[in-house]
Residue, then its C-alpha position, 0 to 999 in steps of 0.5 A: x421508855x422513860x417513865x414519869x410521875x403523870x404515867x397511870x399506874x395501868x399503863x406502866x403495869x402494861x408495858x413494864x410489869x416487872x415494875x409491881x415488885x418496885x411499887x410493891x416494895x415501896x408501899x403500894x399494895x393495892x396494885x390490883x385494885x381498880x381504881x389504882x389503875x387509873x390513878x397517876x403514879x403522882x396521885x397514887x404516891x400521894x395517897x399512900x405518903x410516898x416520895x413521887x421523885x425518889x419512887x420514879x428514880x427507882x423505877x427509871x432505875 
């Protein structure tokens, strides 16, 4: 599965959840957060001042 920027943050956690640790390491700590769960990966890079390209690498990594 290929995972892109406009994925929501629930679903990857759904179908890949071995990929917290990824986002977790990248600064994303509010994972368990509702809200985090409907926000894109994109939307969520955003807030947290993240690079969306270099994260969605890692995750496809």
């Amino acid at each position: 599965m290929k995972i892109e920027k406009t994925m929501k943050i629930g679903e990857l956690l759904e179908v890949a959840p071995e990929k917290a640790e990824i986002l977790l390491n990248a600064g994303m700590h509010c994972l368990g957060c509702p809200a985090s769960q409907g926000e894109t990966i994109e939307e969520a890079c955003m807030v947290h001042g993240i690079d969306v390209d270099e994260l969605v690498n890692m995750l496809n990594a």
